[in-house]
DONU-149865 format. One line per 4 residues: number of its first residue (from 1); their letters; for each residue x, y, z of C-alpha. Coordinates in nm, 4 decimals. Each point is the difference from the previous one (the first is absolute). Layout:
N
NUM = a = X/Y/Z  ...
//
This chain:
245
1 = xxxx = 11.0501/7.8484/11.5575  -0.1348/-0.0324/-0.3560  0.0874/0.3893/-0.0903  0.3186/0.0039/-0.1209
5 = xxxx = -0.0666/-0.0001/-0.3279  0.1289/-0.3982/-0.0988  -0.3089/-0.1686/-0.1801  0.1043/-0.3492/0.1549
9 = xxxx = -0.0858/0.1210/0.3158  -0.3645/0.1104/-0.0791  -0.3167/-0.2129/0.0964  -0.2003/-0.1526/-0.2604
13 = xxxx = -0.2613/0.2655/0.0756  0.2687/0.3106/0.0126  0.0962/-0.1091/-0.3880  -0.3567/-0.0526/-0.1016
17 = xxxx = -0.0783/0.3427/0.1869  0.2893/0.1331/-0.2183  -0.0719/-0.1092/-0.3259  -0.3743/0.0872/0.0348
21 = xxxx = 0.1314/0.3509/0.1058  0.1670/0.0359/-0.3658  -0.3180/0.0101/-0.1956  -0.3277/0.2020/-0.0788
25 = xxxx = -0.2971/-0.2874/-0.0049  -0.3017/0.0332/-0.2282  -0.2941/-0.2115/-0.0166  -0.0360/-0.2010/-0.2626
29 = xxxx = -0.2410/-0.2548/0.1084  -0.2168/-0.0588/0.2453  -0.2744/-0.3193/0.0900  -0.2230/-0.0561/0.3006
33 = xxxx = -0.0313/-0.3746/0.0335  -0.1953/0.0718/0.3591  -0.3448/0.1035/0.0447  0.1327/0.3510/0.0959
37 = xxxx = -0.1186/0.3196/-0.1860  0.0963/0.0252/-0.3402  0.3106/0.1219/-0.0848  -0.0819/0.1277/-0.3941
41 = xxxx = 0.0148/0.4025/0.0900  0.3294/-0.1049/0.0246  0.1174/-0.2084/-0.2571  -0.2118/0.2757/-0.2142
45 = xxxx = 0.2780/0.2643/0.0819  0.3408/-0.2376/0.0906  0.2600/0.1812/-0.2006  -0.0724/0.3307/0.2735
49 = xxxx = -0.0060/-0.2646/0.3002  0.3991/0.0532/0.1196  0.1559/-0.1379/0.3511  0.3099/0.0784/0.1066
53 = xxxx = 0.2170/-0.1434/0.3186  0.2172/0.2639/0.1670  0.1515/0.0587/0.3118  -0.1199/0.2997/0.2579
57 = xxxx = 0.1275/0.0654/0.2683  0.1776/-0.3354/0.0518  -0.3359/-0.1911/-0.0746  -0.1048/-0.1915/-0.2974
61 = xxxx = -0.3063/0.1830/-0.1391  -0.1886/-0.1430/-0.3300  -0.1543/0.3485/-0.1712  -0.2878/-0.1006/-0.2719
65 = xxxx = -0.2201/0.2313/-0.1888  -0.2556/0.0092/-0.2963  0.1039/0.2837/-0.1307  -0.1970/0.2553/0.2946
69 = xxxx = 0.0994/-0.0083/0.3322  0.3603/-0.1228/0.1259  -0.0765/-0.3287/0.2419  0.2887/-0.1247/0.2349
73 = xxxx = 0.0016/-0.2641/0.2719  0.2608/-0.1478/0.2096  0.1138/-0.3728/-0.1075  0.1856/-0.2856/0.1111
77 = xxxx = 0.0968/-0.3135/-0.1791  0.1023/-0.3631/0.1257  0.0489/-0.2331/-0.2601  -0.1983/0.0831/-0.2741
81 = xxxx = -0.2826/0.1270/0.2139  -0.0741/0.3484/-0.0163  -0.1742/0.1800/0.3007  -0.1180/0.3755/0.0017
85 = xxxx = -0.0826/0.2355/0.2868  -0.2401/0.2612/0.0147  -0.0040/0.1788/-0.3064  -0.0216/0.4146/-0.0625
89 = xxxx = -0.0893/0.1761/-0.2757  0.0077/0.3590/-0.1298  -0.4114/0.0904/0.0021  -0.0658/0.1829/-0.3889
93 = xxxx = -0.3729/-0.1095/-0.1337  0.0532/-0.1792/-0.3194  -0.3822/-0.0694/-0.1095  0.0668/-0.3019/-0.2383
97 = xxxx = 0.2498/-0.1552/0.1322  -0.1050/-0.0297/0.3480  -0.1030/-0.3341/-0.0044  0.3160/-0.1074/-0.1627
101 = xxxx = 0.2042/0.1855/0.2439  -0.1770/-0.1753/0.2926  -0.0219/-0.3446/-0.1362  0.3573/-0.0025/-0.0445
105 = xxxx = 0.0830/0.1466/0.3497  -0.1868/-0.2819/0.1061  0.2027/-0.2333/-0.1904  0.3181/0.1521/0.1475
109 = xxxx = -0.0990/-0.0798/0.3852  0.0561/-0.3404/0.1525  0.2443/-0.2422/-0.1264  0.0857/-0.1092/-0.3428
113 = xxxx = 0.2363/-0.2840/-0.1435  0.2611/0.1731/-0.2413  0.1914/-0.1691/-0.3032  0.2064/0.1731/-0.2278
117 = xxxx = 0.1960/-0.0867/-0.3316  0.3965/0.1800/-0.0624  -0.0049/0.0003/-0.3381  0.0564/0.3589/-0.1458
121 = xxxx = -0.3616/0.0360/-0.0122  -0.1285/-0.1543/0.3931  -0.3379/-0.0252/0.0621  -0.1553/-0.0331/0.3272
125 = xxxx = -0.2383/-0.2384/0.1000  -0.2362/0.0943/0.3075  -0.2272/-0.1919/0.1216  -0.2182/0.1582/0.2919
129 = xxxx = -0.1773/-0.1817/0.2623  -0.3194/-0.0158/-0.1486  0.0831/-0.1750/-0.3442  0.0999/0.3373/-0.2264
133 = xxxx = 0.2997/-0.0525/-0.1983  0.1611/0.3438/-0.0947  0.3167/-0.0390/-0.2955  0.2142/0.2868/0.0172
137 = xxxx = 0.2383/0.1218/-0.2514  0.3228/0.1722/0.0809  0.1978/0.2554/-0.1027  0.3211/0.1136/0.1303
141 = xxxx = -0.0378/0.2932/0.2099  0.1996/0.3219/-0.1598  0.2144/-0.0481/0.3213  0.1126/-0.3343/-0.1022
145 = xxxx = 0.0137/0.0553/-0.3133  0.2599/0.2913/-0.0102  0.1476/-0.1541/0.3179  0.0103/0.3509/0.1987
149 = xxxx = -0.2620/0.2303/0.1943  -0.1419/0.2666/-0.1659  0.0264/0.3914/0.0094  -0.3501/0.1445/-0.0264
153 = xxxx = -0.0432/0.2743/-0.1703  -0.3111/0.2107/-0.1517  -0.0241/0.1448/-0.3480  -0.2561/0.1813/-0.1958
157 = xxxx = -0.1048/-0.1627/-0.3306  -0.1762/0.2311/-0.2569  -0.3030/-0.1268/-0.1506  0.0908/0.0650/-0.3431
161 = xxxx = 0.3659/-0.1293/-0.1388  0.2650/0.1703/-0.1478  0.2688/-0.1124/-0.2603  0.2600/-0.2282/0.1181
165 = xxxx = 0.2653/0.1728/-0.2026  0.0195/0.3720/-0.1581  0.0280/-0.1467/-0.3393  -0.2082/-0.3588/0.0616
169 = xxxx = -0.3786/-0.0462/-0.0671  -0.0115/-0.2743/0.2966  -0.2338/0.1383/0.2784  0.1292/-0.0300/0.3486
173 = xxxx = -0.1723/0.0618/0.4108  0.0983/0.3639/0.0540  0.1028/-0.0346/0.3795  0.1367/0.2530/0.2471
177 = xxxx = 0.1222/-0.0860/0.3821  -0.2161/0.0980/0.3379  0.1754/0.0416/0.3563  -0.1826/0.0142/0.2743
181 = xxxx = 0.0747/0.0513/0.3797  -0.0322/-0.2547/0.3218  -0.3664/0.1555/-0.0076  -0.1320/-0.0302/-0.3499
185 = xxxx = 0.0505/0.3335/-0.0698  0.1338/0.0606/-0.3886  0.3276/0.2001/0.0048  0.1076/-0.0427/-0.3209
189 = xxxx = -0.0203/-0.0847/-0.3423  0.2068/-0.0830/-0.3332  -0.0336/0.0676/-0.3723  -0.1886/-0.1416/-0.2282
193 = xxxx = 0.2426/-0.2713/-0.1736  -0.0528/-0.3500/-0.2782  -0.0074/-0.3127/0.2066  0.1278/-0.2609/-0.2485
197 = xxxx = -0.0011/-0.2910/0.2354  -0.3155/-0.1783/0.1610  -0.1898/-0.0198/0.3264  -0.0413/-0.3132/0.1315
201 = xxxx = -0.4191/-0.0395/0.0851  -0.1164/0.3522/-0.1459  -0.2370/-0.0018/-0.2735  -0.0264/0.3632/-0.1599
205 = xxxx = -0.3315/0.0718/-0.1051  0.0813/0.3918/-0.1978  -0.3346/0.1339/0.1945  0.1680/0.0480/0.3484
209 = xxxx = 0.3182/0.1941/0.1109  0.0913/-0.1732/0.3136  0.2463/0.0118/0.3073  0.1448/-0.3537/0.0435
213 = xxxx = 0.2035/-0.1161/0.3056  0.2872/-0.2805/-0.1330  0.2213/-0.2401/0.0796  0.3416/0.0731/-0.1910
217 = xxxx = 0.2621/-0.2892/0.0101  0.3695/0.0594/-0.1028  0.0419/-0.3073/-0.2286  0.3231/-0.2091/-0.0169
221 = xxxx = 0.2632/0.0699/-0.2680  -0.1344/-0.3084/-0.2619  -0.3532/0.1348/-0.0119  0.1161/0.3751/-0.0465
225 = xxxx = 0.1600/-0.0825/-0.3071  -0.2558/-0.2271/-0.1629  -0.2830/0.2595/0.0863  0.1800/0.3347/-0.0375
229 = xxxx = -0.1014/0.0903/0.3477  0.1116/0.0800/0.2981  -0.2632/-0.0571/0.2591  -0.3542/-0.2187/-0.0650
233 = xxxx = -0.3000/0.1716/0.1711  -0.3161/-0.1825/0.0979  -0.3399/0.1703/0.1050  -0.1026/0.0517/0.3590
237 = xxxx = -0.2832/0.1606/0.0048  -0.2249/0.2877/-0.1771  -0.0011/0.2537/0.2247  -0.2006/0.3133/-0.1692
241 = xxxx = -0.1633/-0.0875/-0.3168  -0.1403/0.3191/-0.2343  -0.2248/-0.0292/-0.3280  0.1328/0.2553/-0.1997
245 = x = -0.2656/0.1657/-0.2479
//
């Protein structure tokens, strides 16, 4: 029984599994030594090429994406040899990066040969069947990182900011909470209020007011005190994006 917890009692592949588990990977280089199709629509747009290894269901899935549609597939791994199942996909038309999208699903099928460094920057080193080496760099996943699950919740950010303080000239994300219901259904919101703090992943552009789904994480007494907050919150998603006139 390799469940209960004790490190010393997981397989090579189980701690490998694990600590590939803790990060977010981005591409950050990839070469075709093989006489495959090129790979350059991809290395032309790495930093938006992310995988990810979770768990689902009590299977290892791998989920990739180039930034359009989300891309999952089944996995195992012996050694250092990675081999993916059938892989699904969620079906949105994405015009230009098509051909990136499919070249890397191709890339993802078959087997592969993983290495990765544990410094406190890894990288990953895949190298497919057919002679493409993709170098992935990770970052710890907001669950690692704040060493708890998140509590999502959804808030409103104005598209226009709002003093941080009555008195202050610093301009801060004007923010108010959302609740919905089991079936989507808004059925309530909150006031208007300064957000002094910072979201994790959102970029605010001052054209859009938007409805944002996020991942709040209570953080641990240390961190509190050297940021003056209580919780960190990192983006989910965009979920209703409005250009305001």
């Amino acid at each position: 029984d390799t469940d209960d917890g004790h490190d010393d009692k997981l397989t090579v592949e189980q701690k490998m599994i694990a600590n590939l588990s803790r990060y977010r990977w981005t591409l950050s280089d990839i070469q075709n030594a093989g006489s495959g199709p090129s790979v350059s629509m991809l290395a032309d747009i790495k930093d938006q090429v992310s995988l990810l290894f979770n768990q689902n269901q009590g299977q290892d899935t791998l989920s990739y994406s180039v930034g359009c549609n989300a891309m999952s597939a089944v996995y195992q791994l012996q050694g250092n040899t990675l081999t993916t199942e059938e892989s699904m996909s969620t079906q949105m038309l994405c015009q230009d990066l098509n051909e990136a999208e499919n070249r890397l699903n191709t890339l993802m099928q078959g087997t592969s040969e993983l290495s990765v460094t544990t410094d406190e920057r890894p990288l990953l080193t895949q190298v497919t069947s057919d002679e493409v080496t993709l170098t992935w760099k990770g970052r710890l996943t907001s669950q690692a990182k704040y060493n708890s699950k998140g509590k999502t919740v959804f808030w409103a950010v104005n598209a226009k900011k709002a003093p941080c303080t009555a008195e202050g000239t610093q301009q801060c994300l004007q923010v108010k909470p959302i609740t919905y219901d089991d079936q989507g259904i808004k059925t309530s919101e909150g006031k208007w209020a300064a957000f002094t703090g910072e979201i994790e992943g959102y970029q605010h552009d001052g054209k859009h007011d938007e409805v944002l789904r996020l991942q709040r994480y209570l953080l641990d007494t240390e961190d509190a005190v050297s940021t003056g907050e209580e919780y960190a919150y990192v983006l989910d998603a965009v979920i209703e994006s409005s250009v305001v006139e």
